[in-house]
N, C-alpha and C positions, 0 to 999 in steps of 0.2 A: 795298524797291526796286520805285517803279513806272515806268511809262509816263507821260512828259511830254503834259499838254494839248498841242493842235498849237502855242497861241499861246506857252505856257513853251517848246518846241522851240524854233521860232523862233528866239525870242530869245537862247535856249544857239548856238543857231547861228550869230547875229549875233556876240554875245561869241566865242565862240571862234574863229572866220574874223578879227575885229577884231584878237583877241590875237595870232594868227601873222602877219597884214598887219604890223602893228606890230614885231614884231620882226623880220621879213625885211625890210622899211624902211630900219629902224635899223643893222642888221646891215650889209644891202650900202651903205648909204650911208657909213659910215664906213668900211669896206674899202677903195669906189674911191675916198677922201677918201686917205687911208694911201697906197694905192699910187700915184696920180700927183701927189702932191706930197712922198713922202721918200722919198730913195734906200736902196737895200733895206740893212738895219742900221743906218739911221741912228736916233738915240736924241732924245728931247724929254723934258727935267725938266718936268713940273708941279709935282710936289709932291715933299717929300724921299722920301718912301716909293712917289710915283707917277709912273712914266713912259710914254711913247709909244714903244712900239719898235718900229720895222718888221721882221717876221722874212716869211719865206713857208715854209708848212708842206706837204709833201708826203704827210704820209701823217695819226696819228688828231689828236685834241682833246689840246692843249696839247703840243703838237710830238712827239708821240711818232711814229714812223716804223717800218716791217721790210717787207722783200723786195724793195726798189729801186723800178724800175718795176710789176715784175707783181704785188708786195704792193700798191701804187699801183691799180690797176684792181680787184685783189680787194676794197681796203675802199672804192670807191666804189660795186661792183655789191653788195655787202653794205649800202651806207648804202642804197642805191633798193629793196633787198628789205625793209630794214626798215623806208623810210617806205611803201612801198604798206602792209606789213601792219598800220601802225598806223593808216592810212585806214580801212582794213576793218574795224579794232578800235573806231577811235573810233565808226565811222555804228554799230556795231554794240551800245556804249556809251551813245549817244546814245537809241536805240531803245528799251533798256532802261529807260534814265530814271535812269542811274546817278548820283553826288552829281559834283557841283561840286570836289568838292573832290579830283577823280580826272582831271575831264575836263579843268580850266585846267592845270595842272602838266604831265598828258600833255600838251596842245597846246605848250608853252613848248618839251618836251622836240623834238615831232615839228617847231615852227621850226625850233629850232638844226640839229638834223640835216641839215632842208632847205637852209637857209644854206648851210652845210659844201659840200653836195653842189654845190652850182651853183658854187662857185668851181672845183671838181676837175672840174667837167665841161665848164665853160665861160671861165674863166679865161684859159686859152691863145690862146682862140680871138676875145679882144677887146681884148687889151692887146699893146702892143708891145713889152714885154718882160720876163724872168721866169723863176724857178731851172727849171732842167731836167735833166735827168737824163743823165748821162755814162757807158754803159754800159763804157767801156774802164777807167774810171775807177773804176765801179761805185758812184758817189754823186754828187749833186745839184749843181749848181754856178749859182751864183748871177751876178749880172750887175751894172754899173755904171749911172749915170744915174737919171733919175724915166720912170716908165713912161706912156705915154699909149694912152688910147682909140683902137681901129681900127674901120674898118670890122668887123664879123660877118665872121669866119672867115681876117682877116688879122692876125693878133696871132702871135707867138710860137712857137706849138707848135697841136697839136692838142688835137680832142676828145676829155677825159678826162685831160687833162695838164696842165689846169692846176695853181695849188696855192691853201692855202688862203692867206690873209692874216691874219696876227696882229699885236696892236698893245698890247695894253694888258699892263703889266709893273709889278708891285707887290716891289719888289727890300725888304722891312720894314728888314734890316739885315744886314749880313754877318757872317760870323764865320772865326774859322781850322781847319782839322782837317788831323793830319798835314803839316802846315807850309804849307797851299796853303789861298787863301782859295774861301769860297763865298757867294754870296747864300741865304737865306730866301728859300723860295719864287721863284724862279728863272721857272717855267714864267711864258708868253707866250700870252694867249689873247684871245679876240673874243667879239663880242657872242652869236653863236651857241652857243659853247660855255658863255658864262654861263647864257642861258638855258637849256642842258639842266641843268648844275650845278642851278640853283635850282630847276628842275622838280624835278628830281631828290629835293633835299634836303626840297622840300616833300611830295612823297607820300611822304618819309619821315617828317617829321614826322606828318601828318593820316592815317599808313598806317589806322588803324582807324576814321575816315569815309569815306576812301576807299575801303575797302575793306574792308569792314562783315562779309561774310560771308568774307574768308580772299582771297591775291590769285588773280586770273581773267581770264582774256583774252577 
């Protein structure tokens, strides 16, 4: 492992700024597609195994949730601790001259997280309407209608309160256990959380190009 010419930097640098451009793009673009044009659970068949489902998610990747509101702000200031450190990691990956095949996978990974993060932190605060959280009730409650665009800062709720937006739902087939049915594969997720998935799965695959001498931050 060496030190990238300046002009091979560059270029890593081009490519990977392009790879996260690209998928925060895609990511928010089909979010605010989802949310002001289906009302929230409303379902769209594409294909027998593929649909569109609008859920809104409050807490991690593929609707997983814990501690209401304040578990709510804990895994947002947890997603911004771990995209600064993986900034520091990447320039510092970068500098290294580490493989390609470490640095596009993390970048896919540090999108999606980014994604995530700007719906819970900003969400609230540009859409007209949207699940929130009912402390008497101690859970989320959701809302009628299609939601639209506000002004910055008159949407909904506030900052840090928004949620995430999920859409895509791969139901393969159902089956029965103990006499109540269930789908395969149930979870509801977005393009953010794909991309960390496939980041993910790819430095698992390429672990020993990626990471040639053992893993290292």
């Amino acid at each position: 492992m060496g030190r990238y010419s300046e002009d091979v930097f560059i270029s890593f640098m081009k490519k990977i700024s392009l790879l996260i451009i690209l998928i925060l793009l895609l990511d928010q673009i089909v979010k605010i597609y989802i949310k002001t044009h289906f009302p929230l659970h409303n379902s769209l068949e594409i294909l027998p195994f593929f649909k569109l489902t609008f859920v809104e998610n409050p807490g991690m990747a593929y609707g997983l949730q814990f501690g209401g509101l304040l578990g709510k702000y804990a895994l947002i200031l947890l997603r911004l601790v771990v995209i600064i450190v993986m900034v520091f990691t990447m320039k510092k990956w970068l500098k290294q001259g580490v493989s390609m095949y470490r640095l596009l996978p993390f970048a896919m990974i540090f999108a999606g997280a980014l994604g995530n993060l700007i719906d819970g932190m900003f969400y609230g605060m540009i859409f007209s309407s949207g699940t929130v959280y009912n402390p008497e009730l101690q859970d989320w409650i959701g809302y009628s209608g299609i939601s639209q665009i506000t002004p910055f800062g008159k949407g909904y709720s506030e900052f840090m309160k928004g949620c995430v937006v999920d859409m895509f739902h791969f139901p393969l087939f159902t089956y029965e256990w103990n006499g109540e049915k269930h789908e395969f594969f149930s979870y509801i997720f977005n393009v953010a959380d794909s991309a960390i998935t496939v980041g993910g799965i790819l430095l698992f695959l390429f672990r020993k190009k990626a990471f040639p001498n053992g893993f290292e931050l």
